[in-house]
C-alpha positions, 0 to 999 in steps of 0.5 A: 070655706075658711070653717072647714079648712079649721074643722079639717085641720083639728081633725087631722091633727087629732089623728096624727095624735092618735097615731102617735099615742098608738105607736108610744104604746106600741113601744112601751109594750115592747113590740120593738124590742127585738127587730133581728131575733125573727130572722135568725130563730129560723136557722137555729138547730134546736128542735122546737116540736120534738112530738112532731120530729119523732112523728116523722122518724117513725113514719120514716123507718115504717116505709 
């Protein structure tokens, strides 16, 4: 009983670890960088596909 209780405890602990070691390279990456820019990329005026905006147009005007 006692044996694996220890066995779980190590265990455990070296997923916690592992975890930690996860998100510490998460944030040297730079994953966690920019955690307002997403939402307001999406109200931006600038046209990001200006082929896929003159497909349309054209299509538009045919009609």
């Amino acid at each position: 009983m006692f044996q694996s209780t220890i066995i779980l405890i190590i265990l455990s602990l070296c997923v916690g670890f592992g975890a930690w070691l996860v998100f510490i390279w998460a944030v040297k990456k730079g994953e966690f960088d920019d955690v307002e820019g997403p939402k307001y990329r999406m109200l931006d005026e600038e046209d990001d596909f200006p082929e896929r905006s003159a497909k349309s147009e054209g299509e538009a005007h045919e009609d």
